[in-house]
N, C-alpha and C positions, 0 to 999 in steps of 0.2 A: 362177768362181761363176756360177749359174744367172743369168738377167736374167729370169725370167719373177717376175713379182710377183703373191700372192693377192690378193683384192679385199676378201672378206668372208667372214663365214660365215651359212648358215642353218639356223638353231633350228627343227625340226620337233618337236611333240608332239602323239601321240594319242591324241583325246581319243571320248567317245561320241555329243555331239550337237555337231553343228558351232551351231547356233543358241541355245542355252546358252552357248555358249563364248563366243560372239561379243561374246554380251549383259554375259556377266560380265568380259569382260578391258575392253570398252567403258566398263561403271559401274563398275568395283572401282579399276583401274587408267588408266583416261584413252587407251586405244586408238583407233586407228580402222580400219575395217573399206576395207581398198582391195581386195580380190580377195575372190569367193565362187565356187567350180566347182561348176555345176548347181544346182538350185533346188527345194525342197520336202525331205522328211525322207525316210528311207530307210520302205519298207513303204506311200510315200505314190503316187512316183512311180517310175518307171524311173532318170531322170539327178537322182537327187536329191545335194543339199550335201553332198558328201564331202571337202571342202578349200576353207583358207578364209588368207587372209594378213591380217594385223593390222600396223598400222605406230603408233609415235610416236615423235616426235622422230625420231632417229636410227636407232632402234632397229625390227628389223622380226622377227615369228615366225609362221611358217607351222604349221596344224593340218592335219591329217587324220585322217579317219572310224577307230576301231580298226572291219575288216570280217576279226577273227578270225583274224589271221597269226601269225606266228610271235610268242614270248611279249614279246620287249622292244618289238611295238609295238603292244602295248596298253595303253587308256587306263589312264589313275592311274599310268605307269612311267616316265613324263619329269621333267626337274629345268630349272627354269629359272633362272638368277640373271640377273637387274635393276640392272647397274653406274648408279646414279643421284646429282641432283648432290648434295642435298641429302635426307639420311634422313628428318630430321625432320619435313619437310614433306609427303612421301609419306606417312610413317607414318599422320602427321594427318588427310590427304586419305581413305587408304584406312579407317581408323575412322571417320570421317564416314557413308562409304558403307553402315556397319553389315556388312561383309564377315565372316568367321569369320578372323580371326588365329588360325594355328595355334602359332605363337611368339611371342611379345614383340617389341619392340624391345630389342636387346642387344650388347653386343659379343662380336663375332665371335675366332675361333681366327688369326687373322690379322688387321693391322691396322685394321679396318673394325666398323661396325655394320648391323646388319640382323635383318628380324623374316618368318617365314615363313606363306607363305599355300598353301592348298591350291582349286586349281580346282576347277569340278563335275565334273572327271572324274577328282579326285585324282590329279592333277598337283602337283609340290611348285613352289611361285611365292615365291624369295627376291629381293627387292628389300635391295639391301647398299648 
């Protein structure tokens, strides 16, 4: 048997403005912004924000700029799911926030419940 062990994995999705994103995973869902590569908007500057990492709790996802590549990495074409401790709680939290639920809360096709949200770059955001 192999001995090398994975570590983790990373969630990359892209999205159109790294600084939307940031703002909305920050107020919707409770993130925090620990990495941003380059500074200003694209059309503004040269090295402007084209990647951005977001962390909570455990859990960390990496964004970058859609700059027109092949079609699956374009924004609105990522699926994120949100293994969280308690649903109910989040649920509350993110209707608080006045966010657009694109689902309910509901049970799920497998053991769990969960309700779906869509980023502003139409990104599909399941918290289960």
């Amino acid at each position: 048997m192999i001995e090398h062990r994975f570590l983790k994995t990373t969630s990359i999705l892209p999205v159109s403005d790294i600084y939307e994103t940031l703002a909305w995973y920050e107020g919707t869902l409770g993130f925090e912004t620990v990495y941003v590569h380059g500074e200003g908007r694209r059309g503004e500057v040269e090295d402007f924000a084209n990647y951005a990492v977001l962390r909570r709790d455990s859990v960390e996802v990496h964004f970058i700029m859609d700059e027109g590549g092949p079609i699956w990495t374009r924004a609105g074409t990522g699926h994120l799911h949100l293994t969280v401790r308690d649903i109910d709680a989040v649920y509350a939290d993110v209707q608080s926030t006045g966010a657009l639920i694109a689902r309910g809360l509901q049970h799920e096709n497998w053991p769990a419940r969960g309700f779906d949200l869509l980023d502003p770059s139409g990104n599909h955001v399941r918290p289960h």
